[in-house]
TORROKOL-468117 format. One record per residue: residue number from 0; residue in three letters; x, y, z of N, C-alpha, C in turn. Coordinates in Angstrom, 3 decimals, decimal comma, always signed. Example, Ala and Ser with C-alpha at 12.3 -4.5 7.8 and 13.67 -1.06 7.14 Angstrom:
NODE;0;ala;+13,190;-5,690;+7,800;+12,300;-4,500;+7,800;+13,200;-3,300;+7,800
NODE;1;ser;+12,850;-2,250;+7,080;+13,670;-1,060;+7,140;+12,900;+0,030;+7,870
This chain:
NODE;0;unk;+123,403;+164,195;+157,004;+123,642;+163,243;+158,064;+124,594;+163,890;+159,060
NODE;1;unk;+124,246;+163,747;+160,184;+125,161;+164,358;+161,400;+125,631;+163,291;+162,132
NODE;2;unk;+126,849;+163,494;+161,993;+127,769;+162,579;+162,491;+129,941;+163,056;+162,905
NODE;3;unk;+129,937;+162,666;+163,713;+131,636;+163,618;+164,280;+132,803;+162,974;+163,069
NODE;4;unk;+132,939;+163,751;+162,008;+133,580;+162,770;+161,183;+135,084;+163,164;+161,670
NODE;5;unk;+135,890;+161,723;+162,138;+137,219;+162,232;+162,139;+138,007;+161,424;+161,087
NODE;6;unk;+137,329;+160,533;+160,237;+138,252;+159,717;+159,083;+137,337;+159,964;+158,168
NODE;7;unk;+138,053;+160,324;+156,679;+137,245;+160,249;+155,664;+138,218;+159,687;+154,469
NODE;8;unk;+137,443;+158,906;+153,642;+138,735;+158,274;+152,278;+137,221;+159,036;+151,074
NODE;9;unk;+137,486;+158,419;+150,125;+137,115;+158,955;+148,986;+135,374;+158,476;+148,702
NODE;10;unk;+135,104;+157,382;+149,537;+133,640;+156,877;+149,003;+133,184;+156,933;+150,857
NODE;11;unk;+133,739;+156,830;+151,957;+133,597;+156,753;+153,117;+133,774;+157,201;+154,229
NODE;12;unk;+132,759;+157,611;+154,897;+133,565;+158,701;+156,006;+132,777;+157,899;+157,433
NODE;13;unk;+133,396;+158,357;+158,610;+132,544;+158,005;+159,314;+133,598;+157,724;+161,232
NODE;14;unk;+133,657;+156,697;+162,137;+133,847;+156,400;+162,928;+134,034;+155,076;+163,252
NODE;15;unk;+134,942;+154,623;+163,959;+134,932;+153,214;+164,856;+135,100;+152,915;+165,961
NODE;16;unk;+134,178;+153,228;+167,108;+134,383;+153,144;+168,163;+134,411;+151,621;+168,834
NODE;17;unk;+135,427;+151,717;+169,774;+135,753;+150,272;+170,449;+134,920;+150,862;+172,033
NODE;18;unk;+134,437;+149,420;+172,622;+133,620;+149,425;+174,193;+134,215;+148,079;+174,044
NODE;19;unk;+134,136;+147,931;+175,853;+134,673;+146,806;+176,415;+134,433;+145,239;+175,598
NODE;20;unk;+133,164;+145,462;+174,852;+132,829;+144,199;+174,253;+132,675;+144,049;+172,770
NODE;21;unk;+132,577;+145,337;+172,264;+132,165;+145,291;+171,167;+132,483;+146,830;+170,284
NODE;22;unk;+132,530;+146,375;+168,651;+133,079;+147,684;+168,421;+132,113;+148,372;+167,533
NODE;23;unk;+131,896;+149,188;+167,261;+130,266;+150,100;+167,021;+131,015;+150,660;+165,417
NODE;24;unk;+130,143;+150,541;+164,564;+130,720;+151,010;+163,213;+130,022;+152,023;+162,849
NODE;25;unk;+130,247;+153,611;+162,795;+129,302;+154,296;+162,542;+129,851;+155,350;+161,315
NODE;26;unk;+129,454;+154,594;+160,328;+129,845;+155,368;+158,660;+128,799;+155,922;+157,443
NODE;27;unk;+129,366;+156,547;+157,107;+128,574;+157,037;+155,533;+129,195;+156,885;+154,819
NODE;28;unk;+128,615;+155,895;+153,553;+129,099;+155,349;+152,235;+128,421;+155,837;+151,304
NODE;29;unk;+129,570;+157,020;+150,136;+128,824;+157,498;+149,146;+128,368;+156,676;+147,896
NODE;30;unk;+127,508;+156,444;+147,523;+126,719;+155,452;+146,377;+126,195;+156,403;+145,453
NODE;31;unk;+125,781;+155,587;+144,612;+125,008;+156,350;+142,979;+123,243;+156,491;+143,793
NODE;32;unk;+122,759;+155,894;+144,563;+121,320;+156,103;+144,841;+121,166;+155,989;+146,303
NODE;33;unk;+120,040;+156,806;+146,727;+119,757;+156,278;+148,380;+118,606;+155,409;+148,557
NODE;34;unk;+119,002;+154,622;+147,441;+118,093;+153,095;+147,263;+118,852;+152,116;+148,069
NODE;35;unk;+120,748;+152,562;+148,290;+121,123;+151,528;+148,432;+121,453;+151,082;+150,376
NODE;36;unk;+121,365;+149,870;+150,634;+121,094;+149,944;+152,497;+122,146;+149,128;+152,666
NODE;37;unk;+122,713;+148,994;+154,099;+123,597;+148,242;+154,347;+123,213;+146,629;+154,487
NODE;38;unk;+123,764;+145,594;+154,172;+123,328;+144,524;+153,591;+123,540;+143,377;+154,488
NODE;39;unk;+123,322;+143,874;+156,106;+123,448;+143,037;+157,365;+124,296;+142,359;+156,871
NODE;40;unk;+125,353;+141,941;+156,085;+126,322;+140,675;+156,281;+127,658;+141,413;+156,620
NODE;41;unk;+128,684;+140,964;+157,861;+129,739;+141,709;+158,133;+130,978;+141,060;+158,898
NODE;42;unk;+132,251;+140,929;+158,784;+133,153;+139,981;+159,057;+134,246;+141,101;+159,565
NODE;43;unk;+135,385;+139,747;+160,612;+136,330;+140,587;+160,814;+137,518;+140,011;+160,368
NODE;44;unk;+138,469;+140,248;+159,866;+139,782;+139,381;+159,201;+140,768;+140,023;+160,516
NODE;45;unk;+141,734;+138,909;+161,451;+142,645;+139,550;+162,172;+143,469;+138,312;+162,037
NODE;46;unk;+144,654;+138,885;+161,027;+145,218;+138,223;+160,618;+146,978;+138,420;+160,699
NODE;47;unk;+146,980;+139,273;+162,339;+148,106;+140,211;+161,847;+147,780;+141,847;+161,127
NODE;48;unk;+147,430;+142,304;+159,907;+146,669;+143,157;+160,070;+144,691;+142,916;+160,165
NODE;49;unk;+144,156;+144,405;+160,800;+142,711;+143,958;+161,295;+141,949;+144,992;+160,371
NODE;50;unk;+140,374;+144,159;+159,720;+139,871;+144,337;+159,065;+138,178;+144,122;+159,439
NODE;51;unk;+137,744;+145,309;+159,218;+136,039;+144,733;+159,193;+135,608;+145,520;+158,043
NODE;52;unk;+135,025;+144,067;+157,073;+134,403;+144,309;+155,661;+132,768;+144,160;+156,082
NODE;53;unk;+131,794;+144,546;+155,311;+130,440;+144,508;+155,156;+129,434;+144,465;+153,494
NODE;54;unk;+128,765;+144,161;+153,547;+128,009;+144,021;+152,292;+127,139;+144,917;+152,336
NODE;55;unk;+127,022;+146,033;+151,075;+125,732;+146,522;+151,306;+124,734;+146,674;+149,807
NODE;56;unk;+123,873;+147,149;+149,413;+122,902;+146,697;+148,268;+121,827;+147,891;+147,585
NODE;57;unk;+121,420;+147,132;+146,774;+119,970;+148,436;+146,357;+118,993;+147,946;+146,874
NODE;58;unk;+118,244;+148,200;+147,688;+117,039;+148,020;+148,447;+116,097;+147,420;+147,726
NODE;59;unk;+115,908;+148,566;+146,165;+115,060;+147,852;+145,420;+115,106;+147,130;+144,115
NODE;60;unk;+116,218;+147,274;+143,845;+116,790;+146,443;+142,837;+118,157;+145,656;+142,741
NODE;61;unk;+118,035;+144,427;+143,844;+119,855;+143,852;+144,208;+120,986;+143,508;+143,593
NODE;62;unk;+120,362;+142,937;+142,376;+120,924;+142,980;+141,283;+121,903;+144,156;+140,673
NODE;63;unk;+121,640;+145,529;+141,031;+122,343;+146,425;+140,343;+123,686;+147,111;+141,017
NODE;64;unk;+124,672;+147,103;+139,952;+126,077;+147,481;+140,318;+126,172;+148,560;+140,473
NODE;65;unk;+126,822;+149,340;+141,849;+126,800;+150,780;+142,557;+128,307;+151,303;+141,267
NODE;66;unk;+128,006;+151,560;+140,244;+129,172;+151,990;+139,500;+128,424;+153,057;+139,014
NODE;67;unk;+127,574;+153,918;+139,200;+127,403;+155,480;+138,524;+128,169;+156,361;+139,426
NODE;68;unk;+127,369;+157,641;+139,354;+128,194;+158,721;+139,746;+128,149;+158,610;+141,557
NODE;69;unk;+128,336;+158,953;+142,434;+128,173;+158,681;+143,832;+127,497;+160,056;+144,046
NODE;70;unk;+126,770;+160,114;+144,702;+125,397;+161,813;+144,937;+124,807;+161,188;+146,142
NODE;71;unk;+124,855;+160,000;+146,814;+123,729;+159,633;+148,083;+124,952;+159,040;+149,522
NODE;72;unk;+123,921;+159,750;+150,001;+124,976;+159,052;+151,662;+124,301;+158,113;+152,251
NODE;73;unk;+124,959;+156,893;+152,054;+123,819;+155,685;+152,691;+124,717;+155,467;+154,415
NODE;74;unk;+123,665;+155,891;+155,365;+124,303;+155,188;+156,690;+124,905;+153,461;+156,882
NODE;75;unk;+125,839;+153,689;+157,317;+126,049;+151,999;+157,805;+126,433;+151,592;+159,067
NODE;76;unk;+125,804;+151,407;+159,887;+125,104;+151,072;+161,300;+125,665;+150,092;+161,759
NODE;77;unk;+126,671;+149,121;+162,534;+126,121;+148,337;+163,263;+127,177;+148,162;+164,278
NODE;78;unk;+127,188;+146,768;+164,619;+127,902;+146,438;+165,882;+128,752;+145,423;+165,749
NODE;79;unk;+129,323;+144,828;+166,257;+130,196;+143,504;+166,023;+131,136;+143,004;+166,957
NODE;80;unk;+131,468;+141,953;+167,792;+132,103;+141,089;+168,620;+133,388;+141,605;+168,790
NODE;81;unk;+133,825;+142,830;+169,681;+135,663;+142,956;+169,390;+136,578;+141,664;+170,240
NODE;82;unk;+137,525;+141,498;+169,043;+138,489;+140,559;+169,516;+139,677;+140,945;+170,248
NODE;83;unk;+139,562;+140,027;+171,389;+140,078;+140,717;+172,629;+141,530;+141,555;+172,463
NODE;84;unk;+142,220;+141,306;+171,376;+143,373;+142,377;+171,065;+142,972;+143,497;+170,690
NODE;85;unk;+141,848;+143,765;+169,763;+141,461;+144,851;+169,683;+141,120;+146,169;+170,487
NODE;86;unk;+141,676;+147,547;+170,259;+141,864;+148,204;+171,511;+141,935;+149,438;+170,645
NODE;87;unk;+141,633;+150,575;+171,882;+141,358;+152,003;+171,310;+142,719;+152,181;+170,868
NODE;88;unk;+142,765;+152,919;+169,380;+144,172;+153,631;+168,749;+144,496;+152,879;+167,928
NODE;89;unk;+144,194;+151,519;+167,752;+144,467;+150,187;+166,498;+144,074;+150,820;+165,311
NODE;90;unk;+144,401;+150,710;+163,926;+144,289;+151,206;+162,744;+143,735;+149,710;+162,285
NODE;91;unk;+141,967;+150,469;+161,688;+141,572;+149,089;+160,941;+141,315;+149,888;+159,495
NODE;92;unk;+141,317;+148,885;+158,332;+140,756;+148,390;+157,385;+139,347;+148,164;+156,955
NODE;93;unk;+138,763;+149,106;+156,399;+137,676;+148,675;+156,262;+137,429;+148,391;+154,679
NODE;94;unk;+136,569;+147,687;+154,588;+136,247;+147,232;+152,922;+135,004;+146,820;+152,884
NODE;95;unk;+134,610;+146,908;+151,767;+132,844;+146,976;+151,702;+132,861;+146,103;+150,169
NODE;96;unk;+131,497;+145,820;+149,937;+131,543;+145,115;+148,822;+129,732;+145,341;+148,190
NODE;97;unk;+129,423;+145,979;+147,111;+127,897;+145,903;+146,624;+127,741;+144,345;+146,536
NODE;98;unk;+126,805;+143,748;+147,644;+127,085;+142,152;+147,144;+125,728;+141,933;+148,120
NODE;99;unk;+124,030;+141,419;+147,472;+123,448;+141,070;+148,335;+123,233;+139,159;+148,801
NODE;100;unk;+123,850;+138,632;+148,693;+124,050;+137,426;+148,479;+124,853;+136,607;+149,591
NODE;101;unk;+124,265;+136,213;+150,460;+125,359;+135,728;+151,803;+126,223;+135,175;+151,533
NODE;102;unk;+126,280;+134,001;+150,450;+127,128;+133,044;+150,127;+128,053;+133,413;+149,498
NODE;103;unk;+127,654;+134,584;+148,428;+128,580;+135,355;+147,634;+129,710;+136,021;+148,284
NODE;104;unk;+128,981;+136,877;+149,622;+129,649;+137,655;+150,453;+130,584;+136,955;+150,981
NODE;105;unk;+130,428;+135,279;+151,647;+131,651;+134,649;+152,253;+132,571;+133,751;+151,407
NODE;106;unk;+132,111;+133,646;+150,149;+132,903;+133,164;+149,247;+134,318;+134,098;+149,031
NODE;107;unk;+133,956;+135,513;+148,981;+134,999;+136,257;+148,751;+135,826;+136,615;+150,012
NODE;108;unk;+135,701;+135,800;+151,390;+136,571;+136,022;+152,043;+138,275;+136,225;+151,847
NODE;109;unk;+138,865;+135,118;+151,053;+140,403;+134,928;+150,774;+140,290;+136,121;+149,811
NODE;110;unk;+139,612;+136,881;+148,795;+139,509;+138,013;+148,330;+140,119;+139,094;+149,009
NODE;111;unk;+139,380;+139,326;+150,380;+139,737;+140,597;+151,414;+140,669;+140,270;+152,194
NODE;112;unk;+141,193;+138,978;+152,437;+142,287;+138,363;+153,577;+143,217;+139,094;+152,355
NODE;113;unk;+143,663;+138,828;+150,822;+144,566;+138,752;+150,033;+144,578;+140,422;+149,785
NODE;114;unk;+144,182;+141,103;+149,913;+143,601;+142,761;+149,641;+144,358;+143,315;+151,332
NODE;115;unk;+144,036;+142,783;+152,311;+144,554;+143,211;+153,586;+145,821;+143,086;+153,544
NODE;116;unk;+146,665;+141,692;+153,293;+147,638;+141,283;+153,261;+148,511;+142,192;+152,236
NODE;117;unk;+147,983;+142,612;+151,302;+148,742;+143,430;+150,295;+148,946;+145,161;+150,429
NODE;118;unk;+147,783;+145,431;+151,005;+148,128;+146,549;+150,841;+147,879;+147,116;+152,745
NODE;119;unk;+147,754;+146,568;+153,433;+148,091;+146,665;+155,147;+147,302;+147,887;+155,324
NODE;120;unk;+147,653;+148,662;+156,280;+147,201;+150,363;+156,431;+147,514;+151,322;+155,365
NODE;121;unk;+147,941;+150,888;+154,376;+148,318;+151,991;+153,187;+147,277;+152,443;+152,775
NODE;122;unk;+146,901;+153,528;+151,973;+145,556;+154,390;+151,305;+146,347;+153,698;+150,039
NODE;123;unk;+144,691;+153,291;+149,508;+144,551;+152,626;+148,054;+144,201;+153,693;+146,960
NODE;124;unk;+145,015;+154,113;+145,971;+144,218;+154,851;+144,775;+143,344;+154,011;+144,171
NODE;125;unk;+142,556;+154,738;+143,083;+141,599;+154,377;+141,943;+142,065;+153,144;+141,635
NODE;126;unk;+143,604;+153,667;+140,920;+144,795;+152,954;+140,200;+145,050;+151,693;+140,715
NODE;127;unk;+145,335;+151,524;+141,949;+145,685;+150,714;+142,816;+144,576;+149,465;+142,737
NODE;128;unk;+143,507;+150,016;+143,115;+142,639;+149,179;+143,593;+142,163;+148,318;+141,801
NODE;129;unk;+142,251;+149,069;+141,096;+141,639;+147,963;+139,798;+142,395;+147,459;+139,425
NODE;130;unk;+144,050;+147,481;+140,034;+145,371;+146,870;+139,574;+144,976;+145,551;+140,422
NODE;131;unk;+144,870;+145,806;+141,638;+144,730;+144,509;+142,573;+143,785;+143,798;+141,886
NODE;132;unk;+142,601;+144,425;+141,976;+141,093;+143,610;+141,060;+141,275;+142,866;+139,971
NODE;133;unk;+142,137;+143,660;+138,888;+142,843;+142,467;+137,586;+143,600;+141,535;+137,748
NODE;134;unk;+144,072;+141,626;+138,968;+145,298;+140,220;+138,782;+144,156;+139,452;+139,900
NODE;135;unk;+143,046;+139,936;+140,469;+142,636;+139,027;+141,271;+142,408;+137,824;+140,348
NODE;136;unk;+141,456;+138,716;+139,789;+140,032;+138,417;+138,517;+141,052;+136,882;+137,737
NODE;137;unk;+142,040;+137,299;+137,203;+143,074;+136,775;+136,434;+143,540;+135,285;+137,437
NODE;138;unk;+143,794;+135,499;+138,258;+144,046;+134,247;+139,444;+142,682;+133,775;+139,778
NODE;139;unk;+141,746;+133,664;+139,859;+140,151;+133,489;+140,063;+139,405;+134,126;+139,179
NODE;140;unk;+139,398;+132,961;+138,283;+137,967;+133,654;+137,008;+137,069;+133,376;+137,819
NODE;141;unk;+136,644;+131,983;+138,668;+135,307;+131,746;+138,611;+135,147;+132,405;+139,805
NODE;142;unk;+135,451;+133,411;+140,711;+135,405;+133,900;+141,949;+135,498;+135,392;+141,544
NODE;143;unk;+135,336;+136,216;+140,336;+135,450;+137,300;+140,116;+134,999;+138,605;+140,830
NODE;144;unk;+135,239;+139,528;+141,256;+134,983;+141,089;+141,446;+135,353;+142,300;+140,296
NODE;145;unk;+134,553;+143,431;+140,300;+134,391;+144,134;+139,973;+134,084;+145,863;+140,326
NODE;146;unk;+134,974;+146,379;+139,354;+135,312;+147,869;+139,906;+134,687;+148,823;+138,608
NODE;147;unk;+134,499;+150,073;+138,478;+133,927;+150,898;+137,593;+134,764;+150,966;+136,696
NODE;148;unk;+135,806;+150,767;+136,598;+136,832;+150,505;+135,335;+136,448;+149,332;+134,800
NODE;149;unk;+136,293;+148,450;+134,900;+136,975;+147,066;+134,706;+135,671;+146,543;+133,506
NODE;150;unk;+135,637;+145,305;+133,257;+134,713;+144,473;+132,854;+133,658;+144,865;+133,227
NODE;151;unk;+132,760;+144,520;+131,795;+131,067;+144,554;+132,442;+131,070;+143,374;+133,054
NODE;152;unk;+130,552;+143,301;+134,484;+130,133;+142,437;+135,350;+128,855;+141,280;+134,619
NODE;153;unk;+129,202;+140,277;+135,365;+128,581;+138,637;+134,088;+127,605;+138,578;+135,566
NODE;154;unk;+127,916;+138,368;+136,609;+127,810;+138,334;+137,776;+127,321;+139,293;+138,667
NODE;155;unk;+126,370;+140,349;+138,522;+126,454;+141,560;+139,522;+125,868;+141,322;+140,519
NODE;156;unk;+126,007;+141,864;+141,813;+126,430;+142,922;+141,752;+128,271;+142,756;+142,007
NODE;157;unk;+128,631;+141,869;+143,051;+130,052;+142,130;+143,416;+131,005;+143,127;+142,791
NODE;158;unk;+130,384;+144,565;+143,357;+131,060;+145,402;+142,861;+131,950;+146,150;+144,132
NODE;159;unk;+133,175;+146,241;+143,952;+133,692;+147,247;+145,279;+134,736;+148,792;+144,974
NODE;160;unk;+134,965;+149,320;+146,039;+135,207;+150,207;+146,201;+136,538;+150,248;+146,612
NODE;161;unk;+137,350;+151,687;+146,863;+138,484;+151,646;+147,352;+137,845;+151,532;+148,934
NODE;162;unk;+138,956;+150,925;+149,804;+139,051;+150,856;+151,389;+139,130;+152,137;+152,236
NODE;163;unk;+138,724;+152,123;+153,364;+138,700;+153,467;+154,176;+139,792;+153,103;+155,369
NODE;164;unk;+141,025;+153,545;+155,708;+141,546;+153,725;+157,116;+141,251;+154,490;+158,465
NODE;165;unk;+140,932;+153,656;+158,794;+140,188;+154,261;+160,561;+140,943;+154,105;+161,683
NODE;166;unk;+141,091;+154,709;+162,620;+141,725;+154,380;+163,643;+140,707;+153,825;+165,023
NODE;167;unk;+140,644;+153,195;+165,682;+139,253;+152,704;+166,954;+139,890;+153,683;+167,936
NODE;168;unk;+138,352;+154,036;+168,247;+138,205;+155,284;+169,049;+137,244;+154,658;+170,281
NODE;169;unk;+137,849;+155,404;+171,556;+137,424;+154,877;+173,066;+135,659;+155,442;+172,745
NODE;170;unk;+134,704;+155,115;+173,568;+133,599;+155,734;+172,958;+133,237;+156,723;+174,390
């Protein structure tokens, strides 16, 4: 895949360009198969710190949790409404979630508001992130997520990843 990478974290690399109206998301997310596609559902949390999460899936089997080895670069494409504070040089948050399920996807909003709020622009370890995930899990049984450490999932896919820090770039 050819693409100008100037941010990369451990599962995500890619770009965020801001235009007068809108801000263009142009990433590669490493997964276990290139079965898996981006899962059109996508939100922005600006809450003080700013966040755009997305859902993405196995094409052909939705049901299944992206927890093997990561070997495939799935593109993730799209566009989205910038809010008028938003501006070239802002540091966002991004977070993703294996989740093909709309309802699922906005159920776990206070999930990613509580994940933003905690850990702001900081880089998340392995460590980090299944620490947050257990005490989520633990405060919300019936609202659970899931990481490659953790529990076999009752529920799949809602499986996620560590977060990527980006900075918005003029286009």
């Amino acid at each position: 895949m050819s693409t100008d990478i100037k941010n990369k974290t451990a599962y995500l690399l890619g770009n965020l360009y801001v235009n007068d109206d809108t801000i263009e998301v142009a990433l590669v997310l490493w997964a276990s198969s290139d079965s898996y596609i981006y899962g059109k559902l996508n939100m922005l949390i600006n809450n003080g710190n700013k966040a755009i999460i997305f859902s993405y899936y196995n094409s052909q089997k939705p049901e299944l949790s992206d927890n093997e080895k990561m070997n495939a670069e799935v593109p993730i494409r799209f566009s989205i409404e910038k809010p008028k504070e938003w501006k070239s040089g802002d540091v966002i948050r991004v977070m993703y979630i294996n989740e093909y399920d709309t309802k699922t996807f906005y159920e776990l909003t206070s999930y990613f508001e509580t994940r933003l709020n905690k850990f702001g622009y900081r880089e998340m370890d392995d460590e980090g992130h299944k620490k947050f995930n257990a005490g989520w899990n633990v405060l919300h049984p019936g609202n659970k997520v899931f990481d490659a450490g953790g529990e076999t999932p009752s529920r799949l896919p809602r499986f996620t990843k560590r977060d990527g820090i980006f900075t918005l770039m003029r286009r």
